[in-house]
C-alpha positions in Angstrom: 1.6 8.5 -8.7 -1.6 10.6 -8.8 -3.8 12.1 -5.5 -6.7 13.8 -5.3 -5.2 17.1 -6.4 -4.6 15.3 -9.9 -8.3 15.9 -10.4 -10.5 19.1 -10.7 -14.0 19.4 -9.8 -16.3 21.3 -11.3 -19.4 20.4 -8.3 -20.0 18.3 -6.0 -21.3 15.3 -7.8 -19.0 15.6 -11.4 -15.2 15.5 -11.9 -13.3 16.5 -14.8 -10.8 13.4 -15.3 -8.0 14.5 -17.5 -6.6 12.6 -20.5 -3.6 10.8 -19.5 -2.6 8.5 -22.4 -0.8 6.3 -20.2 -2.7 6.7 -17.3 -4.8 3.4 -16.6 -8.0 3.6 -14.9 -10.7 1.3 -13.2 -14.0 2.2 -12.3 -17.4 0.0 -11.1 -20.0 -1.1 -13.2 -23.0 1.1 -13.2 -25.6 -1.7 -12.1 -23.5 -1.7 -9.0 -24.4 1.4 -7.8 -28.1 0.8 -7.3 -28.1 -1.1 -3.8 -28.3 0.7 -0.7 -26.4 3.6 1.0 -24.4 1.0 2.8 -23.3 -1.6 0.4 -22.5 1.6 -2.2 -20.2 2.8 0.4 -18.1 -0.1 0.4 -17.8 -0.3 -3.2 -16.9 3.4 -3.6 -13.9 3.2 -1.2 -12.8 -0.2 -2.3 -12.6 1.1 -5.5 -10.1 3.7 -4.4 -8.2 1.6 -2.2 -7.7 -0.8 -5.4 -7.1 1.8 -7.6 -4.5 4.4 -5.7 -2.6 1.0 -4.4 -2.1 0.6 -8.2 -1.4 4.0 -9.4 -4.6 4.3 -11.4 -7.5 6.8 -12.0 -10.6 5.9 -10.4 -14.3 7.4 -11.1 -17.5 6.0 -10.9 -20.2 7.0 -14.0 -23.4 7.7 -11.2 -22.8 9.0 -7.8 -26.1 7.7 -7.0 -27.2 7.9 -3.1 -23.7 8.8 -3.0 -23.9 12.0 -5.2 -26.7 12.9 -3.0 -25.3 12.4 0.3 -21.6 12.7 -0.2 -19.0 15.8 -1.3 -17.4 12.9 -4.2 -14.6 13.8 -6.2 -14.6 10.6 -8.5 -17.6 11.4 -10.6 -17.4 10.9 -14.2 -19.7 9.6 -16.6 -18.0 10.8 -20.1 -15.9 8.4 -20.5 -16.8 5.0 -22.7 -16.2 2.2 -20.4 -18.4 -0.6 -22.7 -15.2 -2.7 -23.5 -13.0 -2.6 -20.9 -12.3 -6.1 -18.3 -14.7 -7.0 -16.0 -13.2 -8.5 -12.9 -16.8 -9.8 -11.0 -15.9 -10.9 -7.1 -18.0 -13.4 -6.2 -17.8 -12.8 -2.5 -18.9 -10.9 -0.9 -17.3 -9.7 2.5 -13.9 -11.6 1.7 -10.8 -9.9 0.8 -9.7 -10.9 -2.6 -5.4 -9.8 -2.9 -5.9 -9.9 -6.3 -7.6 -7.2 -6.9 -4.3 -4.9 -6.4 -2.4 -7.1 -9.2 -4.7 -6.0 -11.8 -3.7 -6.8 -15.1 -2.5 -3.4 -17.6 -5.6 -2.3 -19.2 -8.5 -0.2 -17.7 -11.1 -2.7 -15.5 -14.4 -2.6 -14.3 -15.1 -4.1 -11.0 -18.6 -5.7 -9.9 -19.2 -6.7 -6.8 -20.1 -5.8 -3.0 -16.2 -5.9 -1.6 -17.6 -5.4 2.2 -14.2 -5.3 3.6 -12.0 -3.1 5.8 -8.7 -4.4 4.0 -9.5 -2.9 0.1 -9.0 1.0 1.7 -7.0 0.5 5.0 -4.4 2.3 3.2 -6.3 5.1 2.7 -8.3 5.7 5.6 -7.9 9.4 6.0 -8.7 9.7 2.1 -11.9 8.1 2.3 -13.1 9.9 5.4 -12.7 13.5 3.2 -14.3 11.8 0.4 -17.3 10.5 2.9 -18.1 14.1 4.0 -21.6 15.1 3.7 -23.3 17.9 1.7 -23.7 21.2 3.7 -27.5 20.2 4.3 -27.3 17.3 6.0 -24.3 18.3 8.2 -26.4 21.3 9.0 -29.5 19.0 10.1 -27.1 17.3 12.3 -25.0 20.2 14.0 -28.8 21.2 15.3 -30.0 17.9 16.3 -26.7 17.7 18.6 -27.4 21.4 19.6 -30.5 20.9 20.9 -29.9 17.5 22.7 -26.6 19.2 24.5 -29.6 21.7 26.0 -31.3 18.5 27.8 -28.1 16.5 28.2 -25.1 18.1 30.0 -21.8 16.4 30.0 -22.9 12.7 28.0 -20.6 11.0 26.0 -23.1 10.1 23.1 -22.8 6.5 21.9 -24.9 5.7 18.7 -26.7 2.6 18.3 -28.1 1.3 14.5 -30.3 -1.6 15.3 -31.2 -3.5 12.1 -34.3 -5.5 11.5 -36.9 -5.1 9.2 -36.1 -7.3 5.5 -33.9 -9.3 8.0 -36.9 -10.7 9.1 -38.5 -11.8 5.7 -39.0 -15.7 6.0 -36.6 -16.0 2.3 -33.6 -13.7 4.2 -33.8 -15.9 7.4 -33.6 -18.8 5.1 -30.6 -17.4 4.0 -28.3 -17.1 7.5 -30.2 -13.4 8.1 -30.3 -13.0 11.6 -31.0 -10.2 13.9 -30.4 -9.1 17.7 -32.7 -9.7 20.9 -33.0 -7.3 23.3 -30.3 -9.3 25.6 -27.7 -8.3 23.1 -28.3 -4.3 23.7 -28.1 -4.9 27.5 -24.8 -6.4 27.1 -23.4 -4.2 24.5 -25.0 -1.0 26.5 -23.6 -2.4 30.1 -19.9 -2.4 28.2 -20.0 0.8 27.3 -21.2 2.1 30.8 -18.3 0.4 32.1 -15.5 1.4 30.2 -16.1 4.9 29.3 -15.1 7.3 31.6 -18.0 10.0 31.6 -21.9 8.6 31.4 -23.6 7.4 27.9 -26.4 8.6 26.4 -27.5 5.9 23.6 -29.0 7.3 20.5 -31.0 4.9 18.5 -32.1 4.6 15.2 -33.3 1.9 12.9 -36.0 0.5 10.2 -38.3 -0.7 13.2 -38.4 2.9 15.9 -41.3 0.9 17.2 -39.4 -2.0 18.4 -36.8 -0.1 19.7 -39.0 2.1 21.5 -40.4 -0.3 23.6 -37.7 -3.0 23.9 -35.0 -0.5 24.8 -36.7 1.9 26.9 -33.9 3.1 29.3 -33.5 5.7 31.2 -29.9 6.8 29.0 -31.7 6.1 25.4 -33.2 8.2 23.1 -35.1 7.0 19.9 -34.1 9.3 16.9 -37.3 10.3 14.9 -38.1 9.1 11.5 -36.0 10.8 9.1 -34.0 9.7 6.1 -30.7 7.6 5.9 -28.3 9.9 5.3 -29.8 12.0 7.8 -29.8 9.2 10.5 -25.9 8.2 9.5 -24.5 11.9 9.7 -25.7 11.8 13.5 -24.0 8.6 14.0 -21.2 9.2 12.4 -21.1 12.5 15.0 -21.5 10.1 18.2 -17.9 9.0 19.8 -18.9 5.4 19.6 -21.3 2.8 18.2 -23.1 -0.2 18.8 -24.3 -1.7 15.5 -25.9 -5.4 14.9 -26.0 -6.2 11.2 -25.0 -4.8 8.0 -23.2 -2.3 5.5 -25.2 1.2 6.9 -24.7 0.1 10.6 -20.7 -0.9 9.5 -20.3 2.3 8.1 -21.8 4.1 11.0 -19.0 2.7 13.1 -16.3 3.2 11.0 -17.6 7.1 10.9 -17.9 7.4 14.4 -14.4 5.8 15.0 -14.3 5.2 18.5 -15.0 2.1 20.4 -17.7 -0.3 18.2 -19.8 -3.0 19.6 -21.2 -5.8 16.9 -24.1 -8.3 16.9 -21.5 -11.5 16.3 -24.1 -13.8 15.4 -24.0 -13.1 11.9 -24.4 -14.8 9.6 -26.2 -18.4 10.9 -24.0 -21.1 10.5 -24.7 -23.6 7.5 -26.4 -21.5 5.3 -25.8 -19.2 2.1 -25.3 -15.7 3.7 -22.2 -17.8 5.6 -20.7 -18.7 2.4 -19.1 -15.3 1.1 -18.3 -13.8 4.8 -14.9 -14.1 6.4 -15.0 -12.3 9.9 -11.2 -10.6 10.1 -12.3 -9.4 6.6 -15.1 -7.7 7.4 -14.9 -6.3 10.9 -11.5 -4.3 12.1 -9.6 -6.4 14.4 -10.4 -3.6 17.5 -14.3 -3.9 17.0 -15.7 -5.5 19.8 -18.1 -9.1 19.1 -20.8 -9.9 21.4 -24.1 -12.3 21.2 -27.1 -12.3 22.4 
């Protein structure tokens, strides 16, 4: 059995992986690693969860948005993966159980793997290896800093409100969907309810302007523009979350771990998006569905 302590780094974004004859390893394709903070998130831990249920050495060979966001121990891009097994999971926010019987040679993976189940087993290891770099945490310790000044005794509930390439005639095509105002006045009125000292709802997204005149409330506050990993270290900061659709939003939650509040009308019924999701598989079974 190996751990984290099995492997030394020299930085932040490159890991010295040792050279265990009989060690086997598995790692993702490169080409994976160029989607979005989000969906790289899911493939990162998956891969760990896959690959410390099996007693294997995991690294990826580019950190990516990771590497730039991230403290990652599994860095490594000396080692010649050209001829190892691909294993390519077709979809993708299904859990596939065969991915901890992998065979006994070194595998790539390729895929999205957008579910809970690949690194439930590892939870607290993938929350140290999702720590951000000492900038970003330091841009969020002041933002919280400076809203404690203006609100006194708030239990801050973050809210990641997803639109924008949604909203693309070929996505809605596709089962995209995305939430109406009547959803945050559901999700907001829960959260009133059952927590026990009053919300404030911070809110950021890839449309401010939308939100900033659709949920104008009295308890909200519209984060400024600033970039995605700045946005997600504030969230994942806030005790609980109301998200609508996808990966960055899912892992905003998951950060946060408190209660969670999700758009449930994803994806439309009938059409491709619908194809590749299973619901248990993608959201934890205490994450809390609501529509519009």
């Amino acid at each position: 059995m190996f751990s984290t302590t099995s492997l030394s780094s020299k930085n932040h974004d490159s890991t010295v992986i040792p050279n265990h004859s009989k060690s086997l390893y598995v790692t993702v394709r490169k080409e994976n690693l160029i989607y979005r903070l989000g969906n790289q998130m899911f493939i990162y831990a998956a891969m760990l969860g896959i690959a410390k249920a099996q007693m294997r050495l995991p690294f990826v060979e580019d950190g990516k948005h990771l590497g730039q966001t991230f403290k990652l121990n599994y860095v490594n891009s000396n080692i010649n993966t050209s001829r190892w097994e691909l294993k390519h999971v077709g979809r993708y926010a299904t859990f596939d159980p065969d991915l901890f019987h992998l065979p006994n040679i070194n595998i790539s993976l390729r895929g999205y793997f957008q579910s809970w189940k690949y690194f439930s087993h590892i939870q607290e290891e993938i929350r140290r290896e999702f720590t951000f770099l000492p900038h970003i945490t330091e841009q969020s310790v002041e933002f919280y800093k400076k809203l404690s000044e203006s609100y006194k005794n708030r239990t801050f509930v973050g809210v990641h409100v997803r639109r924008g390439d949604l909203l693309d005639a070929k996505n809605q095509k596709r089962g995209s969907v995305v939430a109406n105002q009547s959803y945050f006045l559901k999700a907001f009125s829960v959260m009133r309810s059952i927590l026990p000292k009053r919300p404030l709802f911070i809110v950021g997204s890839d449309d401010l302007e939308w939100c900033k005149l659709n949920l104008n409330f009295t308890d909200v506050t519209v984060l400024s523009p600033n970039s995605p990993m700045i946005h997600l270290a504030i969230f994942a900061n806030t005790s609980h979350m109301v998200m609508t659709t996808g990966t960055y939003g899912w892992w905003a939650a998951w950060l946060a771990n408190g209660v969670t509040i999700y758009y449930n009308k994803f994806p439309a019924p009938g059409l491709v998006f619908e194809r590749g999701f299973n619901k248990d598989d993608y959201y934890p079974p205490t994450w809390i569905g609501l529509g519009d």
